[in-house]
Phi, psi and omega in degrees: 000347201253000175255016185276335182310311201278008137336302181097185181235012167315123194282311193276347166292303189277331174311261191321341165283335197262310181278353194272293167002252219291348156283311202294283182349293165307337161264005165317133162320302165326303194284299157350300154310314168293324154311315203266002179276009177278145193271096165285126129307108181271104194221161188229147178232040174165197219255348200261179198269341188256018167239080171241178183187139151257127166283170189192098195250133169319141175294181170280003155201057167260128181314114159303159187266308205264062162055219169301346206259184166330120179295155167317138154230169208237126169249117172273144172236112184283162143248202136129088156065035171050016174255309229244157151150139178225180166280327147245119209250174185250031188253355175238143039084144168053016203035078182237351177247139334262029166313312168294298171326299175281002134287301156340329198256331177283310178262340175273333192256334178091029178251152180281124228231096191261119179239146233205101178275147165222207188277147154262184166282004194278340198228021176093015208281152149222190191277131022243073175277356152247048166261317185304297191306297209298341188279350207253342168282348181285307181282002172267304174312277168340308195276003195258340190264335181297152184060355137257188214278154168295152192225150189267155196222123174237120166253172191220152167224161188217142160060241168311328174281305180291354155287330160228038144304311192244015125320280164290025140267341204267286175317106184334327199276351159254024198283334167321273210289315193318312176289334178274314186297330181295273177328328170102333195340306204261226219248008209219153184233100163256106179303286201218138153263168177231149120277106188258160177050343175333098193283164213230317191231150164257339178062035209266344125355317197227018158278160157243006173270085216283354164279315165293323180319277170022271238271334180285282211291317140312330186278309189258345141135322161205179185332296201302305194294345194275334171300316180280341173242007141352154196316302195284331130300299177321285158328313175304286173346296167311277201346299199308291199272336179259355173053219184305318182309327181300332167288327172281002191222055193190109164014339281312152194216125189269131163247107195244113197235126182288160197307299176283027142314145169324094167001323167314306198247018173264333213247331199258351172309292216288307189290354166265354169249016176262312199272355187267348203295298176330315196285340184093061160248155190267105189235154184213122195253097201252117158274124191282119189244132170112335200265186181220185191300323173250030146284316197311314207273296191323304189280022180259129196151289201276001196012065136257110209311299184299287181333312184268004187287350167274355193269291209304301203313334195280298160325311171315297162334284158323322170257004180270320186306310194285310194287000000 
């Protein structure tokens, strides 16, 4: 942990290190073994070749979150940068990313563990298609849950998955299904969300990174739109058209952004959780201390004490927000 600060918080400065790091960690033989004893599924939850999802079910005496009752399941929305990001990414060694998360969240914390592919722009996406994917992993769930006892949901998005994690709270055209998961009314509890790493605002004016520009004005359709639809527009915009009630029908929501994250995304965290706050939504802005944009999702896994203490911590979080 302590040589990752010295990484920096530059986003393309820090990716080969934090991964060449934290791959090895993870292919250590003890950890490795233990990733891959988890039990996994490969299930599809719509129609296209990238509406895959891995399930990840807890062994049997691995601590339930919810008592006696249905375990809680967890959904992760990975990121990276609406070109790149899989269920496996090949950028950790052994197919073990993110296979390390949904072990980790399954057998050590005891949640039912969903990691989730959806389309890139490689694959047509345009904005808000993974606002579309997450409601269409909401609605595979639920039909998989009729006629049973309701079951609790936490979803988490890292980076880019937190951009569109939080399309789809936001956005009208999911306010419907966001108000029933929220509310417990149907076969689904949706407690709390998280954003870890999440931009909030793009700045897209003031970049200098002229690829991600691209890749933003494809994923959202042109300059004006990467703007106007950002996290924190988009919240404005509910807020705006829903007054006090927008707070009543949306989640709590952890906004957890690491120390060493991009300054961008550090500046646009506090400040979607100061406006959401304002409006009366149950919100929590949490600084990650010690990690960078790509450690946190990484260091689940690795059964290092330090490493993985921001993932319980995050939980923790996550259920003092929903009570």
């Amino acid at each position: 942990m302590d040589i990752i600060p010295t990484f920096g918080d530059e986003l393309v400065a820090t990716i080969r290190p934090s991964y060449e790091l934290l791959s090895g960690i993870l292919n250590r033989p003890e950890n490795a073994r233990v990733i891959r004893a988890t039990k996994r599924e490969t299930l599809p939850y719509g129609p296209h070749k990238r509406h895959l999802l891995d399930l990840f079910t807890p062994r049997d005496s691995a601590v339930n979150p919810s008592g006696d009752g249905l375990r809680p399941i967890f959904i992760f929305v990975y990121g990276g940068g609406f070109k790149a990001g899989d269920r496996t990414i090949p950028e950790v060694e052994g197919d073990l990313a993110y296979a390390n998360v949904g072990s980790f969240m399954a057998d050590k914390l005891g949640y039912k563990t969903i990691i989730m592919d959806y389309r890139t722009i490689d694959h047509g996406a345009k904005y808000p298609s993974g606002g579309d994917e997450i409601d269409m992993v909401f609605d595979w769930l639920e039909k998989r849950n009729v006629g049973k006892p309701r079951r609790d949901v936490y979803i988490m998005g890292n980076s880019a998955g937190a951009a569109h994690v939080i399309t789809w709270l936001f956005e009208p055209a999911y306010g419907e299904s966001v108000k029933r998961l929220t509310s417990g009314q149907g076969d689904l509890k949706l407690k709390a969300a998280a954003s870890v790493g999440g931009p909030f605002r793009w700045y897209y004016k003031d970049m200098t990174d002229t690829f991600l520009q691209s890749i933003l004005v494809t994923y959202y359709g042109d300059e004006k739109k990467v703007d106007e639809n950002a996290p924190t527009e988009v919240a404005h915009r509910a807020i705006d058209s829903s007054g006090e009630n927008v707070s009543k029908t949306r989640p709590p929501i952890l906004v957890a952004v690491s120390e060493f994250d991009p300054e961008y995304m550090r500046r646009s965290g506090k400040e979607f959780a100061e406006i959401w706050e304002a409006a009366g939504g149950k919100v929590e802005h949490w600084i990650v201390k010690g990690h960078n944009h790509i450690s946190p999702v990484l260091c689940m896994g690795t059964g290092g004490e330090r490493e993985e203490a921001w993932a319980h911590e995050m939980m923790k979080r996550l259920q003092d927000l929903a009570h």
